[in-house]
MARMIRO-278952 format. One record per residue (C-alpha): residue number from 1; x, y, z. Coordinates in steps of 0.25 Angstrom, whole numbers, plus 2048, in hexadecimal, padded with zeros to 3 digits. Example, Ala and Ser with C-alpha at 12.3 -4.5 7.8 and 13.67 -1.06 7.14 Angstrom:
2
PT resi  px  py  pz
PT    1 831 7EE 81F
PT    2 837 7FC 81D
***
This chain:
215
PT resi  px  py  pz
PT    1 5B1 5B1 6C2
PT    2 5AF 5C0 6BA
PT    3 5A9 5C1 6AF
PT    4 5B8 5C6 6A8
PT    5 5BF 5BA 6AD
PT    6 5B2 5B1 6A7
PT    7 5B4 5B7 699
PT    8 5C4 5B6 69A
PT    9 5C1 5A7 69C
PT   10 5B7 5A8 691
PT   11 5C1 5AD 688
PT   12 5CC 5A3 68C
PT   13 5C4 597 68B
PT   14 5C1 59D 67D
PT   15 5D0 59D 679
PT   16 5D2 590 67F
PT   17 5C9 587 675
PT   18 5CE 58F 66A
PT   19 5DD 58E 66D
PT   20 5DB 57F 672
PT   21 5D4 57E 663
PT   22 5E2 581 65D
PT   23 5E6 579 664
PT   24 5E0 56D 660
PT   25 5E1 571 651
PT   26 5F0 570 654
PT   27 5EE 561 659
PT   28 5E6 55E 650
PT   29 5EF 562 644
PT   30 5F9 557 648
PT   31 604 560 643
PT   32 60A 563 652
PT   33 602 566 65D
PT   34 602 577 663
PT   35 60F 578 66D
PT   36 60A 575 67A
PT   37 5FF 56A 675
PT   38 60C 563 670
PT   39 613 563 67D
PT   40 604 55E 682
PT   41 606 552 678
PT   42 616 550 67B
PT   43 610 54C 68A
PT   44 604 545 687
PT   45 60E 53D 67E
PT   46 618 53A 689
PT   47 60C 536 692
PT   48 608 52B 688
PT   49 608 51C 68E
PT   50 607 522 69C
PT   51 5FC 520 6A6
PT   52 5F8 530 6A1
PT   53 5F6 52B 693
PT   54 5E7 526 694
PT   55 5E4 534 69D
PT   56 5EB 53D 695
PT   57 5E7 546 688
PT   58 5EC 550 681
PT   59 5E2 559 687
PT   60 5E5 556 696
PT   61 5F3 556 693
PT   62 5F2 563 68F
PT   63 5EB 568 69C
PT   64 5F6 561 6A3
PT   65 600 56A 69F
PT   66 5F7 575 69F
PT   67 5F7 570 6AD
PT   68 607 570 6B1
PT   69 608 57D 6AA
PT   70 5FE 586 6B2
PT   71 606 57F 6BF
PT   72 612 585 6BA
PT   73 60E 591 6B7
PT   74 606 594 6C4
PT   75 615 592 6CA
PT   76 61A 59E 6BF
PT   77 60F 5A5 6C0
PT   78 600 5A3 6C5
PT   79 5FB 5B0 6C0
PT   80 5FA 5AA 6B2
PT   81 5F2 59D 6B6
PT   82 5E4 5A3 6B5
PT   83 5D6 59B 6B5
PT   84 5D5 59A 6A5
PT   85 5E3 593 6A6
PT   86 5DD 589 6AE
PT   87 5D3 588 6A4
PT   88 5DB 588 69A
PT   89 5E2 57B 6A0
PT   90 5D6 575 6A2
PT   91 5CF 576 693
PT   92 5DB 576 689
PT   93 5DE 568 68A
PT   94 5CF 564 688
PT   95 5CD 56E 67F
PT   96 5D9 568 674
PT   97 5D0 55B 677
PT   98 5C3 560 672
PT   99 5C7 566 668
PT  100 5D1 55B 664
PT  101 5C4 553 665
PT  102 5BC 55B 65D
PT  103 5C5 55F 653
PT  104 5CE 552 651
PT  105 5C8 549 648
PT  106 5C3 555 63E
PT  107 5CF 55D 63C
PT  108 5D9 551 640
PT  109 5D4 54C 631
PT  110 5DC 559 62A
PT  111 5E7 551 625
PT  112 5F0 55B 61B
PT  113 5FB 563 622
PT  114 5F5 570 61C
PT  115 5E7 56E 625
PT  116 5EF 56A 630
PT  117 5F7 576 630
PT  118 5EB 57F 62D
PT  119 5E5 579 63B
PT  120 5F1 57B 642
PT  121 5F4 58A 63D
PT  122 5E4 58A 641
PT  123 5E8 585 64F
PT  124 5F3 58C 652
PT  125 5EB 59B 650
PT  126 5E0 596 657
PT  127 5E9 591 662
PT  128 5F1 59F 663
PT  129 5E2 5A7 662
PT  130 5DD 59E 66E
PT  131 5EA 59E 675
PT  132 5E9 5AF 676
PT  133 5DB 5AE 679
PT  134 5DD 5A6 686
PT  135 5E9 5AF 689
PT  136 5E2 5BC 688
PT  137 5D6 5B8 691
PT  138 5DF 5BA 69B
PT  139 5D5 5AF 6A2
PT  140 5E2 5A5 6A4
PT  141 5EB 59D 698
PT  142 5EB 591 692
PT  143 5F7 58B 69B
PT  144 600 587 68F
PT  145 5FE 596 688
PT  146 603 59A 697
PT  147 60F 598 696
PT  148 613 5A0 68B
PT  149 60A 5AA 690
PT  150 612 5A9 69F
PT  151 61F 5AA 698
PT  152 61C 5B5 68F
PT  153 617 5BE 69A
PT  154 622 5BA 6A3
PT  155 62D 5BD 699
PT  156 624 5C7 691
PT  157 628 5C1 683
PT  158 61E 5C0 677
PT  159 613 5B4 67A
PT  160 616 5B3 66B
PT  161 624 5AF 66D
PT  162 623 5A7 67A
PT  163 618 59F 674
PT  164 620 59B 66B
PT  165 62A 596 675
PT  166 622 590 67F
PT  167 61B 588 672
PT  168 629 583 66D
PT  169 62D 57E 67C
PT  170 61E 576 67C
PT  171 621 571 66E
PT  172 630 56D 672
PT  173 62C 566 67E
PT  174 61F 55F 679
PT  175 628 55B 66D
PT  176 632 555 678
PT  177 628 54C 67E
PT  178 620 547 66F
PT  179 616 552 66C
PT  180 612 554 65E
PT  181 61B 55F 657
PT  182 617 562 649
PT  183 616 56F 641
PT  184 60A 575 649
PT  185 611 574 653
PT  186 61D 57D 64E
PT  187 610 586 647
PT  188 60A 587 655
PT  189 617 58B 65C
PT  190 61B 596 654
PT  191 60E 59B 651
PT  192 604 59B 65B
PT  193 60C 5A5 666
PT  194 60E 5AF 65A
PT  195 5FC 5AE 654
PT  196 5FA 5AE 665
PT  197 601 5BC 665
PT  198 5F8 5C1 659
PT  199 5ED 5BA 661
PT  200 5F0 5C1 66E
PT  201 5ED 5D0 66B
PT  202 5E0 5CC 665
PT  203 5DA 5C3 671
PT  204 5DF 5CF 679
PT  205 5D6 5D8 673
PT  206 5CB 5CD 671
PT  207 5CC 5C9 681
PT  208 5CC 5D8 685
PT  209 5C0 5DB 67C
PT  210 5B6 5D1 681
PT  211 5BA 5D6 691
PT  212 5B7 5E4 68E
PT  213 5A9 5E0 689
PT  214 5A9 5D7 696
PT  215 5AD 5E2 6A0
***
């Protein structure tokens, strides 16, 4: 493995615990989880009182699906799934754990709506900064941030905009199935695709900074 693909790796696991940070600030806020965690929620809610229920959190659950959609998307197209996506399947689950496990108790304690919003806002730019950073390693994608990324290449519209739409499809279904829908949820939608856009150009410049000093 080169030294590039190393430091691409590097920089993706680095976006990784900071987004899957926003994350969990989102879950801990209680005021609706981010769209694809409330899909991740709608199913572990269906799997309640099944033989899966004792196995299953939201964590694992969450690689699942991470799971199926790399299998779909090596049948659209493989050249997408590289090696940080698998790690991305692989640590984001257990990453939402840890930090739930760290985190939960402390911040689950800010009652007033105005701190829970403040912590959701907090998650959803920390979510979007992550997000881009992963995506600009160009090391692989988080498999749930692949399908917008897939779909705005293929159909070469704004991420921004498809973001938004992959999001409200992930919200609708989860909904569907009994996953938390609350305002952050709605926040989260609508916002993050639009602060990842800012987000973008910046990691862009970041990513391609620290390889020139590299090569």
């Amino acid at each position: 493995m080169n030294k590039k693909l190393l430091v691409r790796i590097l920089i993706l696991l680095v976006g990784l615990i900071i987004a899957h940070l926003g994350v969990t600030l989102f879950l801990i806020a209680d005021l609706g989880s981010d769209p694809f965690n409330v899909l991740v929620q709608g199913l572990l809610h269906v799997m309640q009182k099944t033989p899966l229920e004792s196995v299953l959190t939201h964590g694992r659950l969450h690689m699942a699906i991470c799971f199926l959609i790399i299998l779909v998307l090596l049948v659209v197209d493989r050249s997408y799934i590289k090696i940080g996506t698998i790690i991305c399947m692989f640590c984001g689950g257990p990453i939402i754990d840890f930090f739930n496990m760290i985190l939960g108790k402390p911040l689950g304690s800010i009652q007033s709506l105005p701190g829970k919003i403040v912590m959701l806002a907090l998650g959803c730019v920390i979510l979007a900064y992550g997000m881009t950073m992963v995506i600009k390693s160009e090391a692989g994608t988080g498999p749930n941030d692949l399908v917008a990324v897939v779909i705005s290449d293929k159909t070469h519209r704004k991420f921004s905009v498809v973001r938004i739409l992959t999001d409200g499809v992930f919200v609708l279904l989860g909904f569907l199935l009994g996953g938390t829908v609350g305002i952050g949820t709605v926040i989260c939608a609508f916002l993050v695709g639009p602060v990842a856009g800012v987000f973008l150009p910046v990691n862009e410049k970041l990513v391609a900074g620290i390889m020139k000093k590299i090569s």
